[in-house]
PDB file with SEQRES, HELIX, SHEET and CRYST1 records, atoms N, CA, C and O in Angstrom:
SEQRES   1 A   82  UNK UNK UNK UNK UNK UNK UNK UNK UNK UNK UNK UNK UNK          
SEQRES   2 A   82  UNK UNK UNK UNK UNK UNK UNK UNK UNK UNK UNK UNK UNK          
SEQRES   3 A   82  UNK UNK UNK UNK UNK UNK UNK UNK UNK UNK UNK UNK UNK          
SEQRES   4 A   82  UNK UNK UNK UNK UNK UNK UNK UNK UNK UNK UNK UNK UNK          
SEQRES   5 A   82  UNK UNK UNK UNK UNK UNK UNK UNK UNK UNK UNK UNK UNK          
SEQRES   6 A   82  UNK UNK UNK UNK UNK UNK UNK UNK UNK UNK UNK UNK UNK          
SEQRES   7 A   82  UNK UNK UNK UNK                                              
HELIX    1 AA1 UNK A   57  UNK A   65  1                                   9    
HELIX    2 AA2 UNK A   79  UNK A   81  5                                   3    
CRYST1    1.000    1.000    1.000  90.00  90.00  90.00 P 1           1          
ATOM      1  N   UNK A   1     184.208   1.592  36.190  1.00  0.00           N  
ATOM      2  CA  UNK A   1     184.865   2.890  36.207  1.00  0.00           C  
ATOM      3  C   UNK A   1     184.788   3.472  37.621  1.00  0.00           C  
ATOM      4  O   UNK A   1     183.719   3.567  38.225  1.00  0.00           O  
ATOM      5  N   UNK A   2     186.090   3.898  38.173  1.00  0.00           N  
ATOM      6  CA  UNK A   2     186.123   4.413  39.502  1.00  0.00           C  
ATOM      7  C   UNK A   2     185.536   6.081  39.330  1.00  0.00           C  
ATOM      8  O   UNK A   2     185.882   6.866  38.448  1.00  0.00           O  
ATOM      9  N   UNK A   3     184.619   6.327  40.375  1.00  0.00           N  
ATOM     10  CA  UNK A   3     183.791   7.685  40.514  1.00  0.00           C  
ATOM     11  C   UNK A   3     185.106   8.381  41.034  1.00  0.00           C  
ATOM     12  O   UNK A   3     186.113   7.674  41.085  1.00  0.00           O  
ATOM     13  N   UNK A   4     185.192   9.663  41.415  1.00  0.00           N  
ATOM     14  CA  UNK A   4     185.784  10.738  42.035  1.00  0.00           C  
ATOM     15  C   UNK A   4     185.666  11.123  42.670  1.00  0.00           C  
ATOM     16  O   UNK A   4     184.958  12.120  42.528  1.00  0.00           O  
ATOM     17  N   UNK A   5     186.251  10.794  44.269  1.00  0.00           N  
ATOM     18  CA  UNK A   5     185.642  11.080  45.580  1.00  0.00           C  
ATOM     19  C   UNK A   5     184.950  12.292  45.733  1.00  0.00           C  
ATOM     20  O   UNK A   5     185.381  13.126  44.935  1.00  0.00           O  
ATOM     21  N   UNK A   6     184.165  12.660  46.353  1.00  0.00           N  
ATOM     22  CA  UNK A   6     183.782  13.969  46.771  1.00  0.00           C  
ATOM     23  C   UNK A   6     184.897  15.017  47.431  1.00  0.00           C  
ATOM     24  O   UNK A   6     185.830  14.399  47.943  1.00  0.00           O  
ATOM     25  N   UNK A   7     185.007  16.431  47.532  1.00  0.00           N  
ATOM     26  CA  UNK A   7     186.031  17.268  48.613  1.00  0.00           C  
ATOM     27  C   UNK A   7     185.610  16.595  49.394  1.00  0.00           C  
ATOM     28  O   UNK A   7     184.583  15.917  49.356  1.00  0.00           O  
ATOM     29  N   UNK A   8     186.824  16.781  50.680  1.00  0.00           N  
ATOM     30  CA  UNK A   8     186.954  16.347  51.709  1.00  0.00           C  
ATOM     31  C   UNK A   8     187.232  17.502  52.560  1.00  0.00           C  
ATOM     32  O   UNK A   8     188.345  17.806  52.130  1.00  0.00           O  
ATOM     33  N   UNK A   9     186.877  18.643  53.798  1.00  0.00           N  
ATOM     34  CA  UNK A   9     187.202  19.328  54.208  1.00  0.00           C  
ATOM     35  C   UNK A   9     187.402  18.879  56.122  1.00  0.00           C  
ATOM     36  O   UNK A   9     186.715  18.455  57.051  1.00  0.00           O  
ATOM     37  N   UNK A  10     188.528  19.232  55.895  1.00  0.00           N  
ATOM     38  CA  UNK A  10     189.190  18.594  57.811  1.00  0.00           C  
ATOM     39  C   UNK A  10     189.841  20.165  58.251  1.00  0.00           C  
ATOM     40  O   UNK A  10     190.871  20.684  57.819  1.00  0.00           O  
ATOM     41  N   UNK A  11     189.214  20.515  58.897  1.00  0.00           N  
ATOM     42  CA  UNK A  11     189.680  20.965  59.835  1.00  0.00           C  
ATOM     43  C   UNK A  11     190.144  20.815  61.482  1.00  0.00           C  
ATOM     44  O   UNK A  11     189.476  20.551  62.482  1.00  0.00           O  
ATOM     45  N   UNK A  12     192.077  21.202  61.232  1.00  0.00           N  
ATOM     46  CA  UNK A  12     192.553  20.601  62.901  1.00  0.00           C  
ATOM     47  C   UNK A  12     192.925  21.771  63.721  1.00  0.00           C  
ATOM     48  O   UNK A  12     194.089  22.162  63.645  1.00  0.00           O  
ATOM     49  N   UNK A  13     191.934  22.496  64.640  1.00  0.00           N  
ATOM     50  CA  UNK A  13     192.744  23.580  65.503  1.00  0.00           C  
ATOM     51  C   UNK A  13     192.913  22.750  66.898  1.00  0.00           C  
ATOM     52  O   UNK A  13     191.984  22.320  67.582  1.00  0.00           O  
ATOM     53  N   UNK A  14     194.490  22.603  67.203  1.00  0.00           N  
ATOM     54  CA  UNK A  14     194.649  22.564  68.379  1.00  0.00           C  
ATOM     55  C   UNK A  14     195.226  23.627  69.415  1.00  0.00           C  
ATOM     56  O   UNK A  14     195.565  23.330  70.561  1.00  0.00           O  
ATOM     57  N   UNK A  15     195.291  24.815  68.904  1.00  0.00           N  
ATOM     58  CA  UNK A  15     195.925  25.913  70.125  1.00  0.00           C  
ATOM     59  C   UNK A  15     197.394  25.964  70.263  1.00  0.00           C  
ATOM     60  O   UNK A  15     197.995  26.642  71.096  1.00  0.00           O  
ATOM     61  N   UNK A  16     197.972  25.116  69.291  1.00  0.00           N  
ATOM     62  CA  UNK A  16     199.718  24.755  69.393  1.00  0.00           C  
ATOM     63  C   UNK A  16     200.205  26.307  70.018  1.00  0.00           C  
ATOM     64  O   UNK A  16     199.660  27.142  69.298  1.00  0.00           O  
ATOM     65  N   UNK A  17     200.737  26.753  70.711  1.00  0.00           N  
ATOM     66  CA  UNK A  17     201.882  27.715  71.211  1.00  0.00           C  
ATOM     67  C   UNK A  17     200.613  28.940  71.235  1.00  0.00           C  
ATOM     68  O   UNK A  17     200.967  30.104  71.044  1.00  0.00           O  
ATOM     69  N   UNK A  18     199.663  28.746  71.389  1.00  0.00           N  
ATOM     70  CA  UNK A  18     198.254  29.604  71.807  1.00  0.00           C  
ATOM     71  C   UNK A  18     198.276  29.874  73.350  1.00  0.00           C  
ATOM     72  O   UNK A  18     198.418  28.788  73.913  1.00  0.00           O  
ATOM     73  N   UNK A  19     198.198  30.832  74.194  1.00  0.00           N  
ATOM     74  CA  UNK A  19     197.901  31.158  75.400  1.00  0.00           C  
ATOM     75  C   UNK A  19     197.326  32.018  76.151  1.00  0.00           C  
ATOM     76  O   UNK A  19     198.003  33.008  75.873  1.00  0.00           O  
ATOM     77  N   UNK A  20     196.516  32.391  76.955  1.00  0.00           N  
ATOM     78  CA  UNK A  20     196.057  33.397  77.363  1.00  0.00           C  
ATOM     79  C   UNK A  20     196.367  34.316  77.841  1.00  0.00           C  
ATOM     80  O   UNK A  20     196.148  35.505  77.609  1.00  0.00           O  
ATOM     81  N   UNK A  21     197.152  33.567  78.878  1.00  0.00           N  
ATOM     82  CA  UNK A  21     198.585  34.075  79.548  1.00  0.00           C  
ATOM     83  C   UNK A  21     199.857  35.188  79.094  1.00  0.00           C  
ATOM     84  O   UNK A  21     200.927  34.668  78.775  1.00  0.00           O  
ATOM     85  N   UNK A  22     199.774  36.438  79.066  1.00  0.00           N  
ATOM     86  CA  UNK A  22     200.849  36.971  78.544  1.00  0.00           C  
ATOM     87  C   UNK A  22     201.983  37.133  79.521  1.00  0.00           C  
ATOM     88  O   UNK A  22     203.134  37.040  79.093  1.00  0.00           O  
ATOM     89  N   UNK A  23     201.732  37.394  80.943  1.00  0.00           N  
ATOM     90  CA  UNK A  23     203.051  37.291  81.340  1.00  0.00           C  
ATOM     91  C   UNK A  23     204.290  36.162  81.125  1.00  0.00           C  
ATOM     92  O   UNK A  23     204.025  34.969  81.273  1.00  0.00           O  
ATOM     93  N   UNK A  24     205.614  36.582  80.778  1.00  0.00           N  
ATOM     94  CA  UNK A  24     206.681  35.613  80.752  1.00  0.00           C  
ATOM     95  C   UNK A  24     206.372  34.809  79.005  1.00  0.00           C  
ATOM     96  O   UNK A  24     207.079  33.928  78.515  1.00  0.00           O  
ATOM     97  N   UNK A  25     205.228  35.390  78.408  1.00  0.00           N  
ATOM     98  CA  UNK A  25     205.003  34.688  77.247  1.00  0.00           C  
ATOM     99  C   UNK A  25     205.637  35.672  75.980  1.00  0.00           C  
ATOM    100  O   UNK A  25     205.347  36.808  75.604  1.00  0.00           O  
ATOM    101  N   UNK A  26     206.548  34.760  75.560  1.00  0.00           N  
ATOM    102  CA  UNK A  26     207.315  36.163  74.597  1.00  0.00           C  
ATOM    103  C   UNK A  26     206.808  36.503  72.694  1.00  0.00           C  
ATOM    104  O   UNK A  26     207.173  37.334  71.861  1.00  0.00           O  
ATOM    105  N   UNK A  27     206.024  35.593  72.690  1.00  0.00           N  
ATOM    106  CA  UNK A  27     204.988  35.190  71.545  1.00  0.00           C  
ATOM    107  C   UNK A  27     204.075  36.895  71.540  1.00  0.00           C  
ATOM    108  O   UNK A  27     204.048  37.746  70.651  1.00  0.00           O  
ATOM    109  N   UNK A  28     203.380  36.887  72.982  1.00  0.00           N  
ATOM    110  CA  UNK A  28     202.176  37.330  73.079  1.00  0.00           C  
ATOM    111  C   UNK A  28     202.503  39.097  73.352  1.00  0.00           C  
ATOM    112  O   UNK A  28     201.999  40.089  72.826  1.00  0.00           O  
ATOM    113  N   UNK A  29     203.625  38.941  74.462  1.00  0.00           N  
ATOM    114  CA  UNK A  29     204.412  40.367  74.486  1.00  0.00           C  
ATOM    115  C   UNK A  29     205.200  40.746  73.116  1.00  0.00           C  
ATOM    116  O   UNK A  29     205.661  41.885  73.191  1.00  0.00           O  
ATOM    117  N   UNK A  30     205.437  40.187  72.060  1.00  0.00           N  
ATOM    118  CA  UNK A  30     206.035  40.905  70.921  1.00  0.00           C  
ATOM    119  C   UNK A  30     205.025  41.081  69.994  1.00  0.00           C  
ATOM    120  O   UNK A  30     205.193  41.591  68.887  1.00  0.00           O  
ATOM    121  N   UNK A  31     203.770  40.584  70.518  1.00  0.00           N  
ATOM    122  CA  UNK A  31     202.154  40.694  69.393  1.00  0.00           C  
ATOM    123  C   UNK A  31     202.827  40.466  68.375  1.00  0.00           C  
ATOM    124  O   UNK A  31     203.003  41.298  67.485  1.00  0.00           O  
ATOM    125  N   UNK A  32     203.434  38.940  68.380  1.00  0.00           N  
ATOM    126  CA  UNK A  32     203.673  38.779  67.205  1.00  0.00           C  
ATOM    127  C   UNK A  32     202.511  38.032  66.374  1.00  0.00           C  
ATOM    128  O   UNK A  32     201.936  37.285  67.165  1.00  0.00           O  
ATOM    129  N   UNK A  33     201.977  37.946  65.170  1.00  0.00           N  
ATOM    130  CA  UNK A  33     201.093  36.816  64.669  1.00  0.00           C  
ATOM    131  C   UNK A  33     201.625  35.464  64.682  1.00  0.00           C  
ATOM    132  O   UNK A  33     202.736  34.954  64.536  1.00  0.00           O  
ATOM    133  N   UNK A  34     200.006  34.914  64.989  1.00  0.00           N  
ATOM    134  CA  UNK A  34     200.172  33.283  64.911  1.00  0.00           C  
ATOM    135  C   UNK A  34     200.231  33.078  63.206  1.00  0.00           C  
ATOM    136  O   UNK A  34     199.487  33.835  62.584  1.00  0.00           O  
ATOM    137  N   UNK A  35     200.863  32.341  62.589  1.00  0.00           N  
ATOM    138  CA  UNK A  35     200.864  32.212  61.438  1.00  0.00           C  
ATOM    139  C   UNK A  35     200.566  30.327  61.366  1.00  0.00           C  
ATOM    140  O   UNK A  35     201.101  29.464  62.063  1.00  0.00           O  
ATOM    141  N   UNK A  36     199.649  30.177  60.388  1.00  0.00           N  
ATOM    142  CA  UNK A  36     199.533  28.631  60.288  1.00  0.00           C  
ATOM    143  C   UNK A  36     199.794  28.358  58.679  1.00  0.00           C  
ATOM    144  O   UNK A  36     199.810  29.436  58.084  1.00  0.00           O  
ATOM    145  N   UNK A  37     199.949  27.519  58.027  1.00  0.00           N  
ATOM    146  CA  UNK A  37     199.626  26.742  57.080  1.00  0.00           C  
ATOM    147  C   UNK A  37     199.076  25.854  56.685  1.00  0.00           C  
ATOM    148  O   UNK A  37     199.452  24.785  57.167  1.00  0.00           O  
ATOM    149  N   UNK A  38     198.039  25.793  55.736  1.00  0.00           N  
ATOM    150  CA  UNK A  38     196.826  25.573  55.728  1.00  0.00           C  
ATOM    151  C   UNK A  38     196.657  25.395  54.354  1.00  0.00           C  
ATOM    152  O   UNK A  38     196.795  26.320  53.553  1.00  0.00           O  
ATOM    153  N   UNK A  39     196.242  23.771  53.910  1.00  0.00           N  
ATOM    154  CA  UNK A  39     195.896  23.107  53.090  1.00  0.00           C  
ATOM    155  C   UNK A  39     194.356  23.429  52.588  1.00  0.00           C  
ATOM    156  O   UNK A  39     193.353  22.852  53.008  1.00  0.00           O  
ATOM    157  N   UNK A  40     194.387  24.361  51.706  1.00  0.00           N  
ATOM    158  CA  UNK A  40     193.285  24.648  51.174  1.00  0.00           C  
ATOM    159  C   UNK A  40     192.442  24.089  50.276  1.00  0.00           C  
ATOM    160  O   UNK A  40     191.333  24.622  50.257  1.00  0.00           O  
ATOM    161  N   UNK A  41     192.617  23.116  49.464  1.00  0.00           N  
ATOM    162  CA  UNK A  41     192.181  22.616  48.501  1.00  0.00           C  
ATOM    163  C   UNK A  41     192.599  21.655  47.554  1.00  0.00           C  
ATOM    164  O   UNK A  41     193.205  22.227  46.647  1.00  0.00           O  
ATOM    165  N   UNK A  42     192.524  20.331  47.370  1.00  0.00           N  
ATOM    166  CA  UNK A  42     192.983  19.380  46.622  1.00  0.00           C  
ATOM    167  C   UNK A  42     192.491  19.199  44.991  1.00  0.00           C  
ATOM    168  O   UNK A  42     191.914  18.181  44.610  1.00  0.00           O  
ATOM    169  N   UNK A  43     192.692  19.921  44.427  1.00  0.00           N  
ATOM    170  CA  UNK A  43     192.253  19.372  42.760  1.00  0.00           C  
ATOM    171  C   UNK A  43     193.615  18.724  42.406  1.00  0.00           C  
ATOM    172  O   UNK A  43     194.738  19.159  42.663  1.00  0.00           O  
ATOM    173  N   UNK A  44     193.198  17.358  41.629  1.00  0.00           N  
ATOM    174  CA  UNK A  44     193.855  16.243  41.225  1.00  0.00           C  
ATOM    175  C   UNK A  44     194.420  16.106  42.318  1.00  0.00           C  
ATOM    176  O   UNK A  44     193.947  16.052  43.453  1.00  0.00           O  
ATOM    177  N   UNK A  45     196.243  16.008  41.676  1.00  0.00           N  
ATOM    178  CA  UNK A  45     196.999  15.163  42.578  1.00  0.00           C  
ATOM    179  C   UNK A  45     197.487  16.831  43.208  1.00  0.00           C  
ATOM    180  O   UNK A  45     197.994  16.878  44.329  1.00  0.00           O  
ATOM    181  N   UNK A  46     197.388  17.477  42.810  1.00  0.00           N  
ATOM    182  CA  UNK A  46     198.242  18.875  43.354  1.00  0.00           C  
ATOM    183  C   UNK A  46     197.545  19.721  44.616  1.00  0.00           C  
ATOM    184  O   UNK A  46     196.683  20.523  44.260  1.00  0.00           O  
ATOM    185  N   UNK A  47     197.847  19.628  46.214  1.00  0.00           N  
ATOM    186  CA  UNK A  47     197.356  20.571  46.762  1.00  0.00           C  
ATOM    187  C   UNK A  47     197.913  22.353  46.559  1.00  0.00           C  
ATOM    188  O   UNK A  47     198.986  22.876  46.260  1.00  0.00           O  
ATOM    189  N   UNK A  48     196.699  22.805  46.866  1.00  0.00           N  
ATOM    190  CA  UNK A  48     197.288  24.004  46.662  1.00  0.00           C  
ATOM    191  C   UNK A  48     197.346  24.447  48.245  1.00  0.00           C  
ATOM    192  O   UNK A  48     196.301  24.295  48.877  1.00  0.00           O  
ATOM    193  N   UNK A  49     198.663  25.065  49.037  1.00  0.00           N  
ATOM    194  CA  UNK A  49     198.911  25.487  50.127  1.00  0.00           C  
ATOM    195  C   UNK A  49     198.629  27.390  50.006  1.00  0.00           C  
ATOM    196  O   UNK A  49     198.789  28.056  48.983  1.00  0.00           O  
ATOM    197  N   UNK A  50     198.168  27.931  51.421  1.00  0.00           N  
ATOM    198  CA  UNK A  50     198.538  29.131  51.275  1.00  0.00           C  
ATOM    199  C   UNK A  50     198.723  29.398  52.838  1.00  0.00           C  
ATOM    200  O   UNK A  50     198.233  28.818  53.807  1.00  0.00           O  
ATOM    201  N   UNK A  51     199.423  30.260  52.764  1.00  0.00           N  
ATOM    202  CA  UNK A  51     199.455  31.324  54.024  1.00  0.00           C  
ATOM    203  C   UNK A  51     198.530  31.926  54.723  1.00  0.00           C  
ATOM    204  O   UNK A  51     197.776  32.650  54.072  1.00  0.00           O  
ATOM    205  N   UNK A  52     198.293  31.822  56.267  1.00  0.00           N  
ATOM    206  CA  UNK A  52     197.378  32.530  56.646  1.00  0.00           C  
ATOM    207  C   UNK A  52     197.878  33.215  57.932  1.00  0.00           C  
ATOM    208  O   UNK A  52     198.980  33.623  58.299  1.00  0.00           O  
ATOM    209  N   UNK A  53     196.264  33.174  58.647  1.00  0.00           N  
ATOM    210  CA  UNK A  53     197.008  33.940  60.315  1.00  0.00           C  
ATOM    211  C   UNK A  53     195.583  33.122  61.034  1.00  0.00           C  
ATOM    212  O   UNK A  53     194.642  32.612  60.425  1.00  0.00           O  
ATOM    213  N   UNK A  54     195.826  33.212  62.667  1.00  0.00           N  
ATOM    214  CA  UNK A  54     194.845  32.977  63.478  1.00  0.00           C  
ATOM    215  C   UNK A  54     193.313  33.688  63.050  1.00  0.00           C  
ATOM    216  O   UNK A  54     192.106  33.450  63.078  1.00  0.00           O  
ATOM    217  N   UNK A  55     194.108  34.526  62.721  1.00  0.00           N  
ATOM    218  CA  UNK A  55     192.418  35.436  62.298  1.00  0.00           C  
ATOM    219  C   UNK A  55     191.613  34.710  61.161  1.00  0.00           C  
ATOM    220  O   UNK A  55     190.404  34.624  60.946  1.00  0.00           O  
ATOM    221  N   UNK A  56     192.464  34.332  60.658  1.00  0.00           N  
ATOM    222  CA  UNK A  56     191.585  33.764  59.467  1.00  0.00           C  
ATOM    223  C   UNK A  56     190.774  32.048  59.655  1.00  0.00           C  
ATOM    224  O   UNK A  56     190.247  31.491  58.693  1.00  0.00           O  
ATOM    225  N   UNK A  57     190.800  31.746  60.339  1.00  0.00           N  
ATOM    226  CA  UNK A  57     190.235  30.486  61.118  1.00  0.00           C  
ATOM    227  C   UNK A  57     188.769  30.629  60.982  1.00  0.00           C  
ATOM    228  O   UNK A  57     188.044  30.066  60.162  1.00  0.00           O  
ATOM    229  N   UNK A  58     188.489  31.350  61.778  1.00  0.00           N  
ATOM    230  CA  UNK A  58     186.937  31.398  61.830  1.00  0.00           C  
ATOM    231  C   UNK A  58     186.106  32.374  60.565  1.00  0.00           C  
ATOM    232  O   UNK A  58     184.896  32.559  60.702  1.00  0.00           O  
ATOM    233  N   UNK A  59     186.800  32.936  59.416  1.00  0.00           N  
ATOM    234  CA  UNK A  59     186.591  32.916  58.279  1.00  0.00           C  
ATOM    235  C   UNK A  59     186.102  32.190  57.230  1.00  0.00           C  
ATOM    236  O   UNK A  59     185.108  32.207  56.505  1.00  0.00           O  
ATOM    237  N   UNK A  60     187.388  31.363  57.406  1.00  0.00           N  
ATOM    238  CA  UNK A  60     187.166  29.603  56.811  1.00  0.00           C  
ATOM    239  C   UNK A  60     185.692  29.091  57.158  1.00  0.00           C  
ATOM    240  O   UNK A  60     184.904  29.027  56.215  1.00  0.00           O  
ATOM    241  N   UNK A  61     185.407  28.853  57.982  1.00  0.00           N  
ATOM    242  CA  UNK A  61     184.750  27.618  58.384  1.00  0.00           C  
ATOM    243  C   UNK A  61     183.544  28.843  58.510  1.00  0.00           C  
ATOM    244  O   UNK A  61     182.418  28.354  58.428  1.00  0.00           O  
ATOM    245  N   UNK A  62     183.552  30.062  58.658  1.00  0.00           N  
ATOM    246  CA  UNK A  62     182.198  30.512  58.213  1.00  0.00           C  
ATOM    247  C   UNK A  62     181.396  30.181  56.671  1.00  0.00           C  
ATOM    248  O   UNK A  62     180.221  29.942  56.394  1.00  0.00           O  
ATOM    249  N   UNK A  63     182.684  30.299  55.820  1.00  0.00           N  
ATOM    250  CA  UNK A  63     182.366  29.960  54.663  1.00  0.00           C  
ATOM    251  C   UNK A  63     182.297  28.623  53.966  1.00  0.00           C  
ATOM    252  O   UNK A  63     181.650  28.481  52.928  1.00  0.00           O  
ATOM    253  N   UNK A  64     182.975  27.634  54.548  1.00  0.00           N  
ATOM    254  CA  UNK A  64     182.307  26.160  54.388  1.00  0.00           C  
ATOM    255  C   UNK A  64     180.776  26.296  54.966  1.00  0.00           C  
ATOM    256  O   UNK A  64     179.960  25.717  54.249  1.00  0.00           O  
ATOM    257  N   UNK A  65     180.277  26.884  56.013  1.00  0.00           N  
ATOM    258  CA  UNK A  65     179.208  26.556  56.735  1.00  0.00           C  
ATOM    259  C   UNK A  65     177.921  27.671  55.465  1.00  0.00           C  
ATOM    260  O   UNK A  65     176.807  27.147  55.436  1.00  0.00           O  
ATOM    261  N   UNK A  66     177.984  28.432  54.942  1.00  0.00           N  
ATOM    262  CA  UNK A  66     177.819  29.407  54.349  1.00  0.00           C  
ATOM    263  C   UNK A  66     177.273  30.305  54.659  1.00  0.00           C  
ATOM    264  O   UNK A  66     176.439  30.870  53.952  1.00  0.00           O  
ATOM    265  N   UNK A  67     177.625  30.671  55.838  1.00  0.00           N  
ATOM    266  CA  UNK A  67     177.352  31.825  56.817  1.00  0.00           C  
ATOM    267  C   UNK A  67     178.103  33.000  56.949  1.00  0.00           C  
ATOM    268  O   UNK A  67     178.930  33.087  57.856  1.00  0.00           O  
ATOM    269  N   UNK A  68     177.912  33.936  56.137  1.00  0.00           N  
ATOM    270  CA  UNK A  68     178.422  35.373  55.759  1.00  0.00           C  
ATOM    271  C   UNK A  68     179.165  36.085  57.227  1.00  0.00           C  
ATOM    272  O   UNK A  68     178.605  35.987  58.319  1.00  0.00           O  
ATOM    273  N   UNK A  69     180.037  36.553  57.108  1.00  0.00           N  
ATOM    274  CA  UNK A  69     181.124  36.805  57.997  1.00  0.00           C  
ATOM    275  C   UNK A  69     181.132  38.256  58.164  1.00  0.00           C  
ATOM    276  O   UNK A  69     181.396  39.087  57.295  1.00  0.00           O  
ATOM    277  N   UNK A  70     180.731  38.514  59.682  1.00  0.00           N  
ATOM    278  CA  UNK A  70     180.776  40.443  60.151  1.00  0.00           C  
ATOM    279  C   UNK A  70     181.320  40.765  59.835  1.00  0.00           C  
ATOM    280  O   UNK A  70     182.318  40.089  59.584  1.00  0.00           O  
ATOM    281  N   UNK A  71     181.284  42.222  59.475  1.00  0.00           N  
ATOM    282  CA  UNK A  71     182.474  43.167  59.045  1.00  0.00           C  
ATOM    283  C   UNK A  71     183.533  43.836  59.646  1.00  0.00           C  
ATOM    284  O   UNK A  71     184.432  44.573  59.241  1.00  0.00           O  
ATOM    285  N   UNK A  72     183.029  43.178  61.219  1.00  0.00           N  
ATOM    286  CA  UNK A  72     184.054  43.439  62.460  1.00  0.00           C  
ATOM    287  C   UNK A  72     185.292  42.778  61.992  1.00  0.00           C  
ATOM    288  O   UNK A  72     186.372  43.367  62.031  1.00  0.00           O  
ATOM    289  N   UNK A  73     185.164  41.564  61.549  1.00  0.00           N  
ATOM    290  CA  UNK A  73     186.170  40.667  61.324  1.00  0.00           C  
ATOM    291  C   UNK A  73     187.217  40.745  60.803  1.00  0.00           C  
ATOM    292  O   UNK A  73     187.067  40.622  59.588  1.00  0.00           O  
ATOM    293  N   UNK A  74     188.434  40.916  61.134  1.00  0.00           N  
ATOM    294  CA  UNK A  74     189.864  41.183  60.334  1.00  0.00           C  
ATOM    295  C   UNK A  74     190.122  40.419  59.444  1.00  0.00           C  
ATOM    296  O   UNK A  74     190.406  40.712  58.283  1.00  0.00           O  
ATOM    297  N   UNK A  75     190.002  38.815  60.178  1.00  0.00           N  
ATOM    298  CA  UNK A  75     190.637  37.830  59.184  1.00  0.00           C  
ATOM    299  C   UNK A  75     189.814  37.959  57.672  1.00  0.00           C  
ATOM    300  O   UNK A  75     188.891  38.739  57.436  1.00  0.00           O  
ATOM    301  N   UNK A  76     190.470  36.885  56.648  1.00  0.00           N  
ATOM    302  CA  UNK A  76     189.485  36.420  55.411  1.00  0.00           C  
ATOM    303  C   UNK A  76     189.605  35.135  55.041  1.00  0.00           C  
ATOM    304  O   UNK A  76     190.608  34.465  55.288  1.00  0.00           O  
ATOM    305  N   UNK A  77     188.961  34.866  54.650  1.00  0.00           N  
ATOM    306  CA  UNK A  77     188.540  33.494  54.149  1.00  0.00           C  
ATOM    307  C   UNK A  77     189.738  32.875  52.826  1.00  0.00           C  
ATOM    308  O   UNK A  77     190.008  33.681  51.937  1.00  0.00           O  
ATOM    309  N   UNK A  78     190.321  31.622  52.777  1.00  0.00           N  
ATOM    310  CA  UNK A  78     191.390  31.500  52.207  1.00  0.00           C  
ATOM    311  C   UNK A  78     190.527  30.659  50.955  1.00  0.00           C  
ATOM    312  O   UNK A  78     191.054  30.302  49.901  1.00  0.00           O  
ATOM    313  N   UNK A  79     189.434  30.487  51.234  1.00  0.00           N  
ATOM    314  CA  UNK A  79     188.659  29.559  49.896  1.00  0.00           C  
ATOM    315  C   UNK A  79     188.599  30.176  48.844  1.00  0.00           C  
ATOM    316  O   UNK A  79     188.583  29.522  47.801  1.00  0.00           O  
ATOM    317  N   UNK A  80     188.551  31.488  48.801  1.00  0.00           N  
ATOM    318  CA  UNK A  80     188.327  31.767  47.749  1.00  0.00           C  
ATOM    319  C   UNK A  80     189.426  32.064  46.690  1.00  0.00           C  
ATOM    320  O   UNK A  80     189.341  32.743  45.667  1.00  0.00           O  
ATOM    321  N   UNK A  81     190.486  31.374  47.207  1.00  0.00           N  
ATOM    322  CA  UNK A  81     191.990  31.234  46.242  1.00  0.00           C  
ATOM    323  C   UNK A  81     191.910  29.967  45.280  1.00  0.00           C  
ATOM    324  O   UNK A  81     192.789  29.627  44.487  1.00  0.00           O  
ATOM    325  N   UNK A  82     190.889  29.437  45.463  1.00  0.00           N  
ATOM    326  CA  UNK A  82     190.363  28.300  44.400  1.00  0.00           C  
ATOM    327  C   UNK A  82     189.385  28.594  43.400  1.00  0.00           C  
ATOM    328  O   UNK A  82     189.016  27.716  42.620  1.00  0.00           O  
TER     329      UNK A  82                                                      
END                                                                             
């Protein structure tokens, strides 16, 4: 009888269209949000996707790590949609 893998949690930030730089950057001058999509959770065959923002990055991965998150913090944590 085949077991049931364990979760698997991957996280990929690469900075895609991220810059420091605001002059001539029209992203950063319209403060617009970074918006990502973000594979939250695999039960069975069905992932469940949700919506997030840059802010919510270091949310996440506070809460895989289980390290309670300041209250400075804007973003939130998308785990707990499972």
């Amino acid at each position: 009888m085949l077991k049931r893998p364990k979760p698997l949690v991957l996280l990929i930030l690469d900075g895609f269209w991220y810059t420091q730089e605001t002059e001539n950057n029209a992203i950063a001058m319209a403060n617009t949000p970074y918006w990502i999509k973000l594979l939250v959770y695999v039960r069975g065959d069905k992932p469940l996707l949700s919506w997030g923002s840059l802010s919510d990055l270091a949310p996440i991965m506070l809460a895989i790590l289980g390290i309670e998150q300041s209250s400075e913090m804007t973003g939130k944590s998308l785990l707990g949609l499972v």
